[in-house]
N, C-alpha and C positions, 0 to 999 in steps of 0.2 A: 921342653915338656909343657910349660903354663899357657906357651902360645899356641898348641896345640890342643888345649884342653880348653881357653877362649874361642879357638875358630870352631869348634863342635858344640861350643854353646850358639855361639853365632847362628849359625847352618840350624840347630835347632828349633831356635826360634823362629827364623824366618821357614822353614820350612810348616811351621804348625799352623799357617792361614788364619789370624787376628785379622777377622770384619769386624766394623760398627756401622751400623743400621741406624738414618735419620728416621722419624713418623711424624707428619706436621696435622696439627689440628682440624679436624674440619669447619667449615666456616660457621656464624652463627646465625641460623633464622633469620629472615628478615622481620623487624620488628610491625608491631602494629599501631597503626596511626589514624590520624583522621585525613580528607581527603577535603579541600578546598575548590571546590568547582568554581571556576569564574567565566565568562563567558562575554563574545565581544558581538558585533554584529559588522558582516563583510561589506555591508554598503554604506555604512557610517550613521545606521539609523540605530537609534535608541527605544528606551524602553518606554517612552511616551506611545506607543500604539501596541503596546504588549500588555496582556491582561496576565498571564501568566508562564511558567516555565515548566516540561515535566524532562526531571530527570531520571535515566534507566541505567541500573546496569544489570547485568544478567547472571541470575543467580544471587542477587539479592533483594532485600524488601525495604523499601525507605519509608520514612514516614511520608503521612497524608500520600503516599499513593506517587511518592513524586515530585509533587503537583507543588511551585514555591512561588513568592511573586517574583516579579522581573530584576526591582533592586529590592532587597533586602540590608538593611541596616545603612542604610546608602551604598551600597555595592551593589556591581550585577555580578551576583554570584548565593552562595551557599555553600557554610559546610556543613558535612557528613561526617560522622563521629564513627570511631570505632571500628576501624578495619582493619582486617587478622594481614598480614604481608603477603605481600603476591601483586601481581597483575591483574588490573580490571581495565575491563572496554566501558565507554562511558558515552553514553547520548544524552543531547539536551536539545528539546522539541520547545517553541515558543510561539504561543497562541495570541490571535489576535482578540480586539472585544467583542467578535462576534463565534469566538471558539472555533476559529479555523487555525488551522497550523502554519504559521507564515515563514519561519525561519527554525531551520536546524541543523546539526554539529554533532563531530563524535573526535573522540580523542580514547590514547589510552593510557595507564598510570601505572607506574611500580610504586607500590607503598612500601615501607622502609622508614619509619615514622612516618609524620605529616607533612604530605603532598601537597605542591600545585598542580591543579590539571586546565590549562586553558580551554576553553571552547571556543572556537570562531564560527559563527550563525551564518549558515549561506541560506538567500530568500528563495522559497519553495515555489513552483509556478502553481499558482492555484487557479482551477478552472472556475468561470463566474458561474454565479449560482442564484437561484431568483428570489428575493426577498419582499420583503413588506414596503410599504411609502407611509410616513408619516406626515403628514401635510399639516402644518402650521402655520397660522395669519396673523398680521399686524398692518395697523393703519396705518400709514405714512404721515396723516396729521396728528398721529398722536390721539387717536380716540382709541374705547374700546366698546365692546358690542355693548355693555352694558353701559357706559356713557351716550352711546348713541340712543338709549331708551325707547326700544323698539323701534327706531327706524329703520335700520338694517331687519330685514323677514325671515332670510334665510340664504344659506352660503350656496353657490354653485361651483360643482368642481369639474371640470373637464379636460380629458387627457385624450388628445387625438388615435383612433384607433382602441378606445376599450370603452367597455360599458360599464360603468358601476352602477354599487346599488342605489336604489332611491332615484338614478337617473342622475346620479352626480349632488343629490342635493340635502345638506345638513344643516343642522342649527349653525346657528352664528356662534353658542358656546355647546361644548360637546362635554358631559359629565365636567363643568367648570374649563374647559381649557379650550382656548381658542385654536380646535384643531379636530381632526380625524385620522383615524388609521386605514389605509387603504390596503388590502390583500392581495399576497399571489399575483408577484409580478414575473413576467420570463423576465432575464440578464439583458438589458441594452437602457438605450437612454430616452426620457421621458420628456416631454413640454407638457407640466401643470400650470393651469391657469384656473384662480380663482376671483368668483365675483361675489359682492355681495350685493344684495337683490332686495328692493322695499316689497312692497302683499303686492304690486301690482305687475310684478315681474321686471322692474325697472332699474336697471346697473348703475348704484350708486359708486359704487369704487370697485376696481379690480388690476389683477395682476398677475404675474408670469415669471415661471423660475423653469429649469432644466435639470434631470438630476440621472445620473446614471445609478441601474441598479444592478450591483453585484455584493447578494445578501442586502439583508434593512438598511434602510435610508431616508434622510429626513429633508422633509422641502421646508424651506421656509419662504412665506411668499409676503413682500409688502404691500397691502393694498394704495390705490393712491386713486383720489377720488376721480372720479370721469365726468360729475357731470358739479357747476357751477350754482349758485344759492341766485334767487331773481326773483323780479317783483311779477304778480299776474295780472293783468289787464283783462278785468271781465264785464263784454257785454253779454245785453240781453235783446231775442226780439219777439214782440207779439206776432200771433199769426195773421195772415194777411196785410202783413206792414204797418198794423196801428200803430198807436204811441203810448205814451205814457196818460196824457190829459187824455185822449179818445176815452180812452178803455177805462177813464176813472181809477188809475192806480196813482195811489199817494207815497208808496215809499218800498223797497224791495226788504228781505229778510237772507243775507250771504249763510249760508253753514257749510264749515270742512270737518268731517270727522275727524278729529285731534288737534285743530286749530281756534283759539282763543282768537277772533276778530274786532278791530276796532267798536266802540260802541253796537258790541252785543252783536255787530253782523248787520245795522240795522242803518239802510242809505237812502239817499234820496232817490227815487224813478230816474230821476233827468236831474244830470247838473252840466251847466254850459254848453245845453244843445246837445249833449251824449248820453243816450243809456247804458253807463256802463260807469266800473269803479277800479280805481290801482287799488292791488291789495300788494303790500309790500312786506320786503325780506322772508320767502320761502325757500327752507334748503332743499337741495336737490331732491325728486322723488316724483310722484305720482301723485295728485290730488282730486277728490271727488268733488264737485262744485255744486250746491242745490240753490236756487234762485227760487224765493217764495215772492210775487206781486200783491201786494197787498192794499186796503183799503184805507181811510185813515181811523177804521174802527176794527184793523188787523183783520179784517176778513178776507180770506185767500181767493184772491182773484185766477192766478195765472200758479205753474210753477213746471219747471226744469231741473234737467242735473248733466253735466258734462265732466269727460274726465285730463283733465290737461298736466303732460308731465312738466316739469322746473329743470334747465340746465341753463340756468344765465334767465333771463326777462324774457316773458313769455304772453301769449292772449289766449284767451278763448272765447267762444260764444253760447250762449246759454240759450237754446230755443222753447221758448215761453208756450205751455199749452192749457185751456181746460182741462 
């Protein structure tokens, strides 16, 4: 009878369907964190020709627009503070210093606290573009236009195939700086050639550089002198072949506008059978020569003027007239 009244306990229980039901939690948000942007560059070039970086992501607003330097704190990178969990797309654009976009990257990021997001910078083909020429000179002796104290007149600049203004021709110093800015060039490559020029139009030093232009560009050209410093040999002749004694002339009177000459300028007619005188150590350039024949009571008999350039030792002849 008790085992019969166990086995219908039995059979009762088991017949009554005891389930237990697990329920696991759901996960928990992902957290919010900041986001480390670092960024490489695929050709192994650095941030020495990068002015700046702008970063994007979409659907959000950064500071300054983006816009970060290259390295920042010695790093090439930037963080970005404050982002709610989730998945962002990230670009990083890198401008060169003439604000063209040379190199850029996109990567994407789960945040979940604070993230690395690498960027690796691939270089953008950029098409040339036509910029400015900055053309600056330097003497190769070591002068400068204002050492040279006005012997240098004015600069010529000449670029095969284009016309500038003034006809190529500047002061020796431009607002202080030994230079010009040249406009509006198309994309390819230049021969500058710069001279400097005394008032008589005569190439004391010049020089020659090559510069290609895609966007502004700066020449820097060294002058290097052309022509050599020398003594002048000046004679004189009356008309019809006289001489000195004939024609009653006692001593001649030399003048060069800007040239301080031995005793005042002031020589014999004749010495050792020549009418004529060395005038020594003239540096390169053009000079105007005035030969005044005089009496021994300075009364102007005769007088001339010749114009003889200086590259090394040089002559001229002075033709003597009423």
């Amino acid at each position: 009878m008790r085992t019969s009244i166990l086995l219908s306990a039995v059979l009762a229980v088991a017949l009554s369907g005891c389930v237990v039901h697990t329920t696991q939690p759901p996960p928990p948000p992902p957290a919010s964190g900041d986001i480390n942007v670092l960024w490489s560059f695929a050709d192994g070039d650095n941030c020495a020709d990068i002015q700046s970086v702008q970063v994007s992501i979409p659907g959000e607003s950064l500071d300054n627009g983006g816009i970060f330097g290259c390295t920042n704190s010695g790093t090439q990178g930037i963080t970005l503070f404050d982002f709610a969990g989730g998945s962002y797309d990230i670009t990083v654009t890198a401008f060169d210093f003439s604000g063209r976009a040379a190199y850029s990257g996109s990567t994407s990021v789960f945040v979940d606290g604070t993230v690395n997001a690498g960027v690796t910078l691939q270089p953008l083909t950029i098409p040339p573009s036509s910029g400015n020429i900055e053309v600056d000179w330097a003497f190769g002796d070591g002068s400068t236009c204002t050492s040279l104290g006005g012997v240098v007149d004015h600069i010529l600049i000449t670029i095969p195939g284009e016309a500038l203004d003034n006809g190529g021709q500047y002061g020796c110093t431009n607002s202080g700086a030994q230079g010009v800015q040249l406009f509006d060039f198309a994309p390819g490559s230049y021969q500058v050639t710069v001279s400097a020029l005394d008032s008589s139009g005569f190439t004391l030093y010049q020089g020659t550089t090559t510069v290609s232009v895609n966007g502004d560009v700066v020449a820097n050209v060294t002058l290097q002198a052309t022509a050599a410093p020398g003594n002048i040999n000046v004679t004189w002749t009356f008309p019809g072949g006289a001489t000195c004694a004939a024609d009653g002339v006692d001593h001649v009177v030399i003048t060069i506008p800007g040239e301080s000459l031995d005793n005042g300028g002031v020589y014999n007619c004749q010495t050792g059978g020549v009418q004529g005188v060395q005038l020594s150590d003239f540096a390169p350039g053009s000079y105007q020569i005035s030969v005044s024949a005089r009496t021994a009571g300075e009364v102007q008999l005769y007088s001339g003027t010749s114009v003889v350039s200086v590259n090394g030792d040089t002559s001229v002849n002075v033709a003597l007239a009423q």
